[in-house]
N, C-alpha and C positions, 0 to 999 in steps of 0.2 A: 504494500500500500504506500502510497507519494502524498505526501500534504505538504502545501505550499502557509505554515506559519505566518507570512506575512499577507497572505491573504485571507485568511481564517480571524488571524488576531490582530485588534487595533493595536498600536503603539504606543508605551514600551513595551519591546517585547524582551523578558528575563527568561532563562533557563536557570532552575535551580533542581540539583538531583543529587542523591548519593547511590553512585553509577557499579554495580555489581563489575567484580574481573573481567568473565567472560563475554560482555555488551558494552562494556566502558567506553574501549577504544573504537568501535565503530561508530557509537553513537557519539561520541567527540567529532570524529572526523567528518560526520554528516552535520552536526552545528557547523564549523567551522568554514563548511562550503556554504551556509545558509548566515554569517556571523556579519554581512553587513545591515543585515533586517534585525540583528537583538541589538538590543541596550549593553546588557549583560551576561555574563554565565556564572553562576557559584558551585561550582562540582567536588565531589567529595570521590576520587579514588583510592586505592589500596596504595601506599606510601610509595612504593614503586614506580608504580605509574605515574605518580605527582612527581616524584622527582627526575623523572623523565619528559615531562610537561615541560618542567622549569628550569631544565639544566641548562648551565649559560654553552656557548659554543665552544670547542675543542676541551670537552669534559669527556668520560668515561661515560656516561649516564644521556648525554648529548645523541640525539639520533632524529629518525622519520619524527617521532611525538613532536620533541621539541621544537625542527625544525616550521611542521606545518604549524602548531600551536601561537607560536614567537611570530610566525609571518601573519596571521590572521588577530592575534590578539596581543591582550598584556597579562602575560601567566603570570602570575603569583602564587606562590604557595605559603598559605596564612597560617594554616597551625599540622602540631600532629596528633594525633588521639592514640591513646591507649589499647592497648588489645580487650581491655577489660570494657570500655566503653560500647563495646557494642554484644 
């Protein structure tokens, strides 16, 4: 199924999710081609992937994520949570 977000929804449009392993990364990379119609995104991945998000360039952890992330937004990565919090 295709939905067009910015035809569905008035403006602003936010993405807020706390995004499971297995659907994280596709579902990033499909915002990401849709990122000039949000406002925002606040996503919650498994520490890995967040700091694959937010790796600066020529890092070890630096890759595909980072690069499309960093080209299409301003990754930040805010806090880290406990194993126990969830």
């Amino acid at each position: 199924m295709k939905l067009d977000p910015a035809a569905l929804l008035p403006a602003p449009r936010k993405v807020v999710a706390n995004l499971p392993y297995n659907v994280g990364t596709p579902l990033l990379v499909g915002w990401l081609r849709g990122a000039a119609a949000l406002e925002s995104m606040t996503l919650m991945f498994q520490q890995e992937v967040a700091e694959r998000i937010t790796a600066a360039p020529d890092t070890e952890m630096y890759g595909r994520l980072g690069v499309l992330a960093q080209w299409r937004c301003k990754a930040t990565l805010l806090m880290a949570l406990p194993p126990g919090a969830f």
